[in-house]
BARO-73984 format. One record per residue: x, y, z of N, C-alpha, C in turn; residue in three letters; residue number from 1. Coordinates in steps of 0.05 Angstrom, whole numbers, plus 5000, padded with zeros to 4 digits. Layout:
REM BARO-73984
+------+------+------+-------+-------+-------+------+------+------+------+------+
| n_xx | n_yy | n_zz | ca_xx | ca_yy | ca_zz | c_xx | c_yy | c_zz | resn | resi |
+------+------+------+-------+-------+-------+------+------+------+------+------+
|    X |    Y |    Z |     X |     Y |     Z |    X |    Y |    Z |  ALA |  NUM |
...
+------+------+------+-------+-------+-------+------+------+------+------+------+
END
This chain:
REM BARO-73984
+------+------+------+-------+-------+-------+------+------+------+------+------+
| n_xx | n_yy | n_zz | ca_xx | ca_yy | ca_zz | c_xx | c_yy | c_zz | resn | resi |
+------+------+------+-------+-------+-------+------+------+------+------+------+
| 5017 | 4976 | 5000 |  5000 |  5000 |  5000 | 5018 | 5025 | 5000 |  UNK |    1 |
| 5009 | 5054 | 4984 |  5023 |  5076 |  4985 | 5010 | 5095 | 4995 |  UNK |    2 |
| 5018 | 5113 | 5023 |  5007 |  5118 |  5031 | 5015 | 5158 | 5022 |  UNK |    3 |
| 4989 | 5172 | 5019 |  5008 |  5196 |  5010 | 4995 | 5219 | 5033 |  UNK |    4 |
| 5004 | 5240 | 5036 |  4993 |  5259 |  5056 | 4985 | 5278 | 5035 |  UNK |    5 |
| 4965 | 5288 | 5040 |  4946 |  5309 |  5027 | 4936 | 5339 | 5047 |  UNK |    6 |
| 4949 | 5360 | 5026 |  4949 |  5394 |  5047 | 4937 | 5397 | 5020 |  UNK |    7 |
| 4923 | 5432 | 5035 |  4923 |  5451 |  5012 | 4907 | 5476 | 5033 |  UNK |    8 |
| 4912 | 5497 | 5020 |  4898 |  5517 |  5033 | 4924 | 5520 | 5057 |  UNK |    9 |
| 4951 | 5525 | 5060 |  4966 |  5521 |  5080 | 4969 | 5554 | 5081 |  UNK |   10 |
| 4961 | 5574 | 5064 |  4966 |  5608 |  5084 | 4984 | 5610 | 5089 |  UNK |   11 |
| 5011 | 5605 | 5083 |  5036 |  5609 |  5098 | 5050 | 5638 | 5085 |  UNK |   12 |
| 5063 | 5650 | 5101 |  5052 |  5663 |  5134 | 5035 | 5681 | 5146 |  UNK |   13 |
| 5011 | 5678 | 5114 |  4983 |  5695 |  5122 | 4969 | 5690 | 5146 |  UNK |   14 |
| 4969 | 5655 | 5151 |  4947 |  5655 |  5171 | 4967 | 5647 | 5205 |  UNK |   15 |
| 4992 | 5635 | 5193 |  5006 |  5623 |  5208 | 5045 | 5639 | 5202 |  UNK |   16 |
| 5059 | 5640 | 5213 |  5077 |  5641 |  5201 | 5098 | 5618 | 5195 |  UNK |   17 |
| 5089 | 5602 | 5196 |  5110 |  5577 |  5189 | 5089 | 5543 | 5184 |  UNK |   18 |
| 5084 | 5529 | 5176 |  5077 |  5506 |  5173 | 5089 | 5492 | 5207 |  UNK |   19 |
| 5056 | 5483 | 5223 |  5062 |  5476 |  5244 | 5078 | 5451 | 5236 |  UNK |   20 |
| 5100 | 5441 | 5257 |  5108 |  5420 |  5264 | 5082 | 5396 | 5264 |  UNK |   21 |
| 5066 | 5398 | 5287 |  5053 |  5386 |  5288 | 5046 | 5367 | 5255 |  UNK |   22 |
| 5046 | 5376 | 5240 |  5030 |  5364 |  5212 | 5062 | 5353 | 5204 |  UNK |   23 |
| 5079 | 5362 | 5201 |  5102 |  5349 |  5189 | 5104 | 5323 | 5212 |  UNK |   24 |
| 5093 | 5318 | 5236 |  5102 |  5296 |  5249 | 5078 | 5274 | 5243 |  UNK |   25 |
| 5052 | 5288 | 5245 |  5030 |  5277 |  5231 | 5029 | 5253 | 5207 |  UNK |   26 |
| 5054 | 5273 | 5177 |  5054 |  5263 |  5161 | 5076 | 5236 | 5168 |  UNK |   27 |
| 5095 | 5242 | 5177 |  5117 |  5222 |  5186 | 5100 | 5197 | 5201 |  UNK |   28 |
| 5090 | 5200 | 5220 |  5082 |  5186 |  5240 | 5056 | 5161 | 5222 |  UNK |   29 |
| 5048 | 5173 | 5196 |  5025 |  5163 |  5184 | 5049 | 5147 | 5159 |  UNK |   30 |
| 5069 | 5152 | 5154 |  5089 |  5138 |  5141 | 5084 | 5148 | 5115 |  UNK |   31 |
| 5080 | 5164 | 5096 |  5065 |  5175 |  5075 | 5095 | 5176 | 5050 |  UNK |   32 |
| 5091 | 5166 | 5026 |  5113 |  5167 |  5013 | 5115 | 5189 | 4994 |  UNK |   33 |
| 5093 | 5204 | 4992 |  5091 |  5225 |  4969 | 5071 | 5243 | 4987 |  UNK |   34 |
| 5076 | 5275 | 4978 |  5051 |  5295 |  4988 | 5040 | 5312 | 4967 |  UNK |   35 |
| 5020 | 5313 | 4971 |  5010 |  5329 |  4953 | 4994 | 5353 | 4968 |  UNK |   36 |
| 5005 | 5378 | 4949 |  4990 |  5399 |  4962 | 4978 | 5408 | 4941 |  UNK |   37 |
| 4951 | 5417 | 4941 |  4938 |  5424 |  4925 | 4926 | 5463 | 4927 |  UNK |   38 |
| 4947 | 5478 | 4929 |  4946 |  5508 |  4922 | 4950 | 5522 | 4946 |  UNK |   39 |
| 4947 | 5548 | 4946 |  4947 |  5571 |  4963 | 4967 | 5555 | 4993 |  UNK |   40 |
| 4994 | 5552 | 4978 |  5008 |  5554 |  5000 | 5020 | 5581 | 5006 |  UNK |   41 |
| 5020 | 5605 | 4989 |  5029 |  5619 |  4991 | 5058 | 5629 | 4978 |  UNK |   42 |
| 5072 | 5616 | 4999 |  5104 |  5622 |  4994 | 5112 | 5595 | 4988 |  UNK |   43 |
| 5131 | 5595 | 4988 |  5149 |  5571 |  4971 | 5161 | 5555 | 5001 |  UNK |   44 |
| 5165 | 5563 | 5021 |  5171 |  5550 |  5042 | 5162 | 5528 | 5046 |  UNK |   45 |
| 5138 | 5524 | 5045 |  5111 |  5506 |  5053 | 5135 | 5475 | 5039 |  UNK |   46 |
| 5139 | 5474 | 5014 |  5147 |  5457 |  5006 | 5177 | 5452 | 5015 |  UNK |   47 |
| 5191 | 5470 | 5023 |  5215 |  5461 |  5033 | 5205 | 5447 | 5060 |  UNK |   48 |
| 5189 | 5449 | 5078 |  5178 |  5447 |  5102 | 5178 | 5410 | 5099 |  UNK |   49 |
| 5156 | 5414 | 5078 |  5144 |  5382 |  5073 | 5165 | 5360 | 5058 |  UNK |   50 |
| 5182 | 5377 | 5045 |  5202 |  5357 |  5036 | 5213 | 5345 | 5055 |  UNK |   51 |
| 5222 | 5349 | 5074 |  5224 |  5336 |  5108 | 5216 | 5311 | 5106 |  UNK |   52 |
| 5196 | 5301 | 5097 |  5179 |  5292 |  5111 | 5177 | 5265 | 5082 |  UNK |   53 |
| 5169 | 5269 | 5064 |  5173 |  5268 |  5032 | 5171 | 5282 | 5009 |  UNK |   54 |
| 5169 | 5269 | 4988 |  5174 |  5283 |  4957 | 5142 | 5294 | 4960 |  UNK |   55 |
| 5148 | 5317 | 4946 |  5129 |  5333 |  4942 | 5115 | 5338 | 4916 |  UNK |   56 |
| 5086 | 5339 | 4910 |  5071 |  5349 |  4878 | 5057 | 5374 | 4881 |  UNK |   57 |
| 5063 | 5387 | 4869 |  5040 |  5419 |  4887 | 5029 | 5425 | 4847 |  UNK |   58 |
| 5006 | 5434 | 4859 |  4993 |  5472 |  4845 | 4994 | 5484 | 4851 |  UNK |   59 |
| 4998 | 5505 | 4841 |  4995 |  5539 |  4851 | 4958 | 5544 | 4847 |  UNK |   60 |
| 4953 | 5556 | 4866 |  4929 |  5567 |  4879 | 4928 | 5596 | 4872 |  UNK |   61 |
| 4900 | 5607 | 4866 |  4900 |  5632 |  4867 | 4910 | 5657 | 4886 |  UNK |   62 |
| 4915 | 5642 | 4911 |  4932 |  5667 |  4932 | 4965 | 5658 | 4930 |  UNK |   63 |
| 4974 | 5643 | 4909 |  5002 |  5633 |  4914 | 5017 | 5673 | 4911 |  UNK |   64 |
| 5037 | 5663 | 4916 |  5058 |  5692 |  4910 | 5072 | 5680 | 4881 |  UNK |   65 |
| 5070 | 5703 | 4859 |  5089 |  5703 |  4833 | 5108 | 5672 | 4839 |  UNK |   66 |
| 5128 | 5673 | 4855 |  5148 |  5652 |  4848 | 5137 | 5627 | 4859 |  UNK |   67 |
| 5117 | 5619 | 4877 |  5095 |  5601 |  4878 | 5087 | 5589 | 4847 |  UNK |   68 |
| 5072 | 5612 | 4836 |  5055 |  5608 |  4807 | 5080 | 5598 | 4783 |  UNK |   69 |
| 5097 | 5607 | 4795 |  5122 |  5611 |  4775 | 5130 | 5583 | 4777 |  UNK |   70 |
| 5135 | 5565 | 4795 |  5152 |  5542 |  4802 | 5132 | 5521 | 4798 |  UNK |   71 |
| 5108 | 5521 | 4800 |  5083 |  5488 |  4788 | 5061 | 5508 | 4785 |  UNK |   72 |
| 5051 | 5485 | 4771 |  5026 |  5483 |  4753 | 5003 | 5486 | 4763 |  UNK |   73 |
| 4983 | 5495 | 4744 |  4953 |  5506 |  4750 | 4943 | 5482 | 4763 |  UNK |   74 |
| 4951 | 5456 | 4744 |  4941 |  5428 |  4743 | 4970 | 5404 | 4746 |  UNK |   75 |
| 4956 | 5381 | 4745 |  4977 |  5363 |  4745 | 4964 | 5327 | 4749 |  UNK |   76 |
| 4976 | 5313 | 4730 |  4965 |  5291 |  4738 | 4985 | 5272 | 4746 |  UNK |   77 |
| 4985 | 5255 | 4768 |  4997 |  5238 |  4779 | 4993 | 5211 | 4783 |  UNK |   78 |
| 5017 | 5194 | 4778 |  5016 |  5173 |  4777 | 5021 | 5149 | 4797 |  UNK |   79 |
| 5002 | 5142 | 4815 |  5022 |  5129 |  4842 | 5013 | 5101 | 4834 |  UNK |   80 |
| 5028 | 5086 | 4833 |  5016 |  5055 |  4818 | 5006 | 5051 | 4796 |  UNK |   81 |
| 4980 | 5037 | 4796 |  4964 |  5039 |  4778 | 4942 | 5049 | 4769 |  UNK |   82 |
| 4948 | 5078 | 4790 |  4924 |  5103 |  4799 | 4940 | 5133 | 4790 |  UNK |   83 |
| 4915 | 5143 | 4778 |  4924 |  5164 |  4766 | 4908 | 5191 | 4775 |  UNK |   84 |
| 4923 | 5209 | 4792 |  4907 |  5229 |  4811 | 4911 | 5251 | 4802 |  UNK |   85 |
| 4890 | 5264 | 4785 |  4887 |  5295 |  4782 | 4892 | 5321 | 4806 |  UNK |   86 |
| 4917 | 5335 | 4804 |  4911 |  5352 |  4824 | 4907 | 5373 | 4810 |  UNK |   87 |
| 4901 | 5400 | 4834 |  4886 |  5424 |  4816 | 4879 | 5433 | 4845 |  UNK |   88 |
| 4874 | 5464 | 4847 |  4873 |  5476 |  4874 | 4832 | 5482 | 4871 |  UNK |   89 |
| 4830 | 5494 | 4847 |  4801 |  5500 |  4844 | 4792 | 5522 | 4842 |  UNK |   90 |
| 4774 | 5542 | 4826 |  4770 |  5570 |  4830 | 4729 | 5569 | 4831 |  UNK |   91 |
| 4731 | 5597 | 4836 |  4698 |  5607 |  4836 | 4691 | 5602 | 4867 |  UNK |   92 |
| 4665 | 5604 | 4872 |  4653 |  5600 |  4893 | 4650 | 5565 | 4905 |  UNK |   93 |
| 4647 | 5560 | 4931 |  4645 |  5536 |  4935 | 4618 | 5518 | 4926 |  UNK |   94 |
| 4592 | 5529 | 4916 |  4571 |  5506 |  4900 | 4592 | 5506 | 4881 |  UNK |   95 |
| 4592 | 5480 | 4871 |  4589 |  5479 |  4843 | 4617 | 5466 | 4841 |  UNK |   96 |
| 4636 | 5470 | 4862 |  4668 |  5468 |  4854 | 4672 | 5435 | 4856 |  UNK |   97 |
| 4659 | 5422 | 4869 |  4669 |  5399 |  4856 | 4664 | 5390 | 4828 |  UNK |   98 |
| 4641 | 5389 | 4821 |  4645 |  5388 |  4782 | 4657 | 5410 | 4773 |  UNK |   99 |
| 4664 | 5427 | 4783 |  4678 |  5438 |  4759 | 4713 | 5440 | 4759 |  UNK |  100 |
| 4712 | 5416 | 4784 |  4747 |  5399 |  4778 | 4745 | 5381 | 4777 |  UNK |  101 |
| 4722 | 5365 | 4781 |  4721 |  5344 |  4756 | 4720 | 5348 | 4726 |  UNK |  102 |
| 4710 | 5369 | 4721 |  4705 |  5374 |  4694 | 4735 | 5378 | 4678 |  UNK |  103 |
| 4753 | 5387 | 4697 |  4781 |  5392 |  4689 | 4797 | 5371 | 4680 |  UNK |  104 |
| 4789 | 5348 | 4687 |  4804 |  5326 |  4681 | 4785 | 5306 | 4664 |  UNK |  105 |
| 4763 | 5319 | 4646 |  4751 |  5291 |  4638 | 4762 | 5284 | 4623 |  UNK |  106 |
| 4781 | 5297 | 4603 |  4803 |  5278 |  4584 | 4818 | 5271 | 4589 |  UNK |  107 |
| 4824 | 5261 | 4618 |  4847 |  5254 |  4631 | 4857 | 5222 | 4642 |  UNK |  108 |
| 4834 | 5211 | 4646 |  4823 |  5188 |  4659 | 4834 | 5182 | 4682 |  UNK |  109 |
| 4824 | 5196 | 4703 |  4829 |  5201 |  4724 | 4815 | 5185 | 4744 |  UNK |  110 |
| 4832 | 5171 | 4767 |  4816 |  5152 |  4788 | 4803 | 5177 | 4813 |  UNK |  111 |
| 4824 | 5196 | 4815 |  4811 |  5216 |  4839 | 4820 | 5253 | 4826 |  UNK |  112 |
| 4812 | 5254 | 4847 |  4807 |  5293 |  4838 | 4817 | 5298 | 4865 |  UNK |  113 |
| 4850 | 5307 | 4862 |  4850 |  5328 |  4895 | 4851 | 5352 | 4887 |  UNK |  114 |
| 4831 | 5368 | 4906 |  4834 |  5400 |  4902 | 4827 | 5416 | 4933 |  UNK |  115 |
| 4828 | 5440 | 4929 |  4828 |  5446 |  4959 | 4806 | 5482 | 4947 |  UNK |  116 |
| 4818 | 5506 | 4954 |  4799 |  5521 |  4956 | 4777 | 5526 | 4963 |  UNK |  117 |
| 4764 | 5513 | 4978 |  4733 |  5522 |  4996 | 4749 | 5514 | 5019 |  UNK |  118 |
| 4767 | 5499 | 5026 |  4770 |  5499 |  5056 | 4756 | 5477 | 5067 |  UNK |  119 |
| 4743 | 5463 | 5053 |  4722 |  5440 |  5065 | 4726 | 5413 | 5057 |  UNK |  120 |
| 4738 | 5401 | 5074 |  4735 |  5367 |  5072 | 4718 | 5359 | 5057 |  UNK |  121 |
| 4728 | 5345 | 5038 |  4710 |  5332 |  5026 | 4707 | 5296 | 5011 |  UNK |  122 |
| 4708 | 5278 | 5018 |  4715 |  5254 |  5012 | 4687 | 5232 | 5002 |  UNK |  123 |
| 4681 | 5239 | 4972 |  4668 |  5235 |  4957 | 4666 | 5216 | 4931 |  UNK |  124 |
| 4649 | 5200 | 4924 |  4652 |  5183 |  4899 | 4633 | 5196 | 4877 |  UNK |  125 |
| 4645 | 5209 | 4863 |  4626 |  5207 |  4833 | 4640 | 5194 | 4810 |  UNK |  126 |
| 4608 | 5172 | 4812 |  4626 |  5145 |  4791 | 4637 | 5136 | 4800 |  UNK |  127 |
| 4665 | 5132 | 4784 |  4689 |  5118 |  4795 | 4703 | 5141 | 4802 |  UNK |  128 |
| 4704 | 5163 | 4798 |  4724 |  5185 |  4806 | 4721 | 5188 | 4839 |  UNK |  129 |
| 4748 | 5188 | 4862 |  4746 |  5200 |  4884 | 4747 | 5227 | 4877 |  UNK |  130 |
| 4728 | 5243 | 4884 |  4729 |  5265 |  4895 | 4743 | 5278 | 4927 |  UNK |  131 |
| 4766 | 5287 | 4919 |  4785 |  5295 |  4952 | 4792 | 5320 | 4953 |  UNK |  132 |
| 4784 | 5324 | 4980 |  4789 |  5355 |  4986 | 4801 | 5351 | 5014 |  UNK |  133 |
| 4821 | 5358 | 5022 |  4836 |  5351 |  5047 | 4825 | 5374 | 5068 |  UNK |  134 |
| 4817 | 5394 | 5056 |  4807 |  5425 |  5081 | 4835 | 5439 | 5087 |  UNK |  135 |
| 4832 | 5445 | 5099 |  4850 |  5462 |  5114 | 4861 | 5463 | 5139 |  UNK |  136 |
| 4885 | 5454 | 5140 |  4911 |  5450 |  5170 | 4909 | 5475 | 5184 |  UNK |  137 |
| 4901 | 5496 | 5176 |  4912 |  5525 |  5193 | 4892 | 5552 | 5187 |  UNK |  138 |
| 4883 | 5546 | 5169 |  4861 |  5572 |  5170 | 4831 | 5567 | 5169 |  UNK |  139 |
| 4815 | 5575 | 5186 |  4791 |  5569 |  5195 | 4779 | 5596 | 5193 |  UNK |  140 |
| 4784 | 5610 | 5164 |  4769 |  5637 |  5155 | 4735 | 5629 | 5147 |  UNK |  141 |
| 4742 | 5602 | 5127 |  4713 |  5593 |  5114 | 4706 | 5567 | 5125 |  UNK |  142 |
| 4719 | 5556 | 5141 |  4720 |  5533 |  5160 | 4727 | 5531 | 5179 |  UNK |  143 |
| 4707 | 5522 | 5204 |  4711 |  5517 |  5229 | 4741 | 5501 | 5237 |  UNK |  144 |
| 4733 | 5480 | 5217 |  4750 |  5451 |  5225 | 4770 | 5450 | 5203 |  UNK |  145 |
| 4800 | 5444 | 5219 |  4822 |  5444 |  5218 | 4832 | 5412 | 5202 |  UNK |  146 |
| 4838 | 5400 | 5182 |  4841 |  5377 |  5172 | 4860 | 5374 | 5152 |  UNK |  147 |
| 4879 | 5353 | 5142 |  4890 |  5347 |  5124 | 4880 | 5313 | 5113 |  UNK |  148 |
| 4891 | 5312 | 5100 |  4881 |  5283 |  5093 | 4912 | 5258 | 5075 |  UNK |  149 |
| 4903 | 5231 | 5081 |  4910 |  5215 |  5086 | 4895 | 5195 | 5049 |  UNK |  150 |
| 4907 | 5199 | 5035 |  4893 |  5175 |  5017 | 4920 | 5149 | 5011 |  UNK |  151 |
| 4907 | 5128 | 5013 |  4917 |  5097 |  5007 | 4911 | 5088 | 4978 |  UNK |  152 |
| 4934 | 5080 | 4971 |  4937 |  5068 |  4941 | 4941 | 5043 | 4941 |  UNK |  153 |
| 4920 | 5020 | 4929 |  4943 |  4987 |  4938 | 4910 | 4973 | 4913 |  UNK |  154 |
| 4936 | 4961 | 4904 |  4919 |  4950 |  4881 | 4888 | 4955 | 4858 |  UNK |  155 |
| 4911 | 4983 | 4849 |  4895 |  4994 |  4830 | 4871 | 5008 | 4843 |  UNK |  156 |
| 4868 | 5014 | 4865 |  4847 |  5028 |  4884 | 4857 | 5042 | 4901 |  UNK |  157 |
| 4842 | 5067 | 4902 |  4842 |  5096 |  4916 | 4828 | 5095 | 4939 |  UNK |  158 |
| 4828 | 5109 | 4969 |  4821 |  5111 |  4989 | 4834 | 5130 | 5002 |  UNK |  159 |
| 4804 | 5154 | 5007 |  4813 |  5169 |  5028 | 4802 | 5169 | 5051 |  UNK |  160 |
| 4821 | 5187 | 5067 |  4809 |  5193 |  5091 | 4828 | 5218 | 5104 |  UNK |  161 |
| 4799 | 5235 | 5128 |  4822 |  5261 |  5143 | 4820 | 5260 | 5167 |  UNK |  162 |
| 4851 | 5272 | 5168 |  4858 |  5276 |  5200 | 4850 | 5302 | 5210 |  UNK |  163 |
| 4833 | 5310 | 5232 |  4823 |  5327 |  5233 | 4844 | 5340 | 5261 |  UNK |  164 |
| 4840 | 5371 | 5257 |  4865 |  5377 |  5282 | 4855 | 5394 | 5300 |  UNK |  165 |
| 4862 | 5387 | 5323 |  4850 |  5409 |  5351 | 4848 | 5437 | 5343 |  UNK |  166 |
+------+------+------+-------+-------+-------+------+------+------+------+------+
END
């Protein structure tokens, strides 16, 4: 099984000034071989932070900073096994934003969709596509609850799940 850690929405050092420890021990402690962040980390730190911890896949998010936007992609599709995971951060208002990142990858053939931007957990099946939204580790502007998430890869099947934080 591959286990990967899933951020997005990390504000760094808008809402926080540094990526808590806490989540880099989180990800260690959960044994996770790849992370994916899916946007609005802000600054570029965020990923030096998590490389710690393991190899990293990011998007840039609409609040990234220039050399954020500058260093990865709007989109990105990934390969962990024999699962192929669309990432993508997400824009517009929160109705509607899960189809319209699914809609981003329908020529893609994609087993899951991670994206982040509303801030809201979300761990969903349409079809065969997982729909994943990890929420948010640190800013609780559009969300109460504090979460990252946890998806499992092991024989050609996707599974998520989130860790939710005090």
């Amino acid at each position: 099984m591959t286990l990967i850690g899933v951020l997005s929405d990390t504000h760094i050092p808008v809402v926080v000034p540094r990526l808590p420890r806490e989540i880099l021990e989180i990800l260690g402690k959960e044994g996770v071989s790849l992370i994916l962040h899916a946007g609005d980390m802000v600054v570029s730190g965020v990923v030096d932070d998590l490389l710690e911890v393991a190899p990293v896949k990011a998007v840039a998010g609409n609040m990234d900073h220039p050399p954020v936007q500058e260093a990865w992609p709007l989109r990105d599709v990934v390969q962990v096994e024999d699962v192929r995971i669309g990432l993508i951060h997400g824009w517009g208002p929160p109705q509607g934003l899960p189809s319209r990142v699914i809609d981003a990858f329908a020529q893609d053939n994609v087993d899951c969709v991670v994206f982040g931007h509303s801030h809201l957990p979300l761990n969903e099946r349409r079809g065969r596509v997982l729909l994943f939204n990890p929420g948010t580790p640190t800013d609780t502007r559009f969300s109460s609850i504090k979460s990252l998430g946890i998806l499992e890869v092991e024989g050609g099947e996707i599974r998520g799940r989130h860790i939710f934080l005090p």
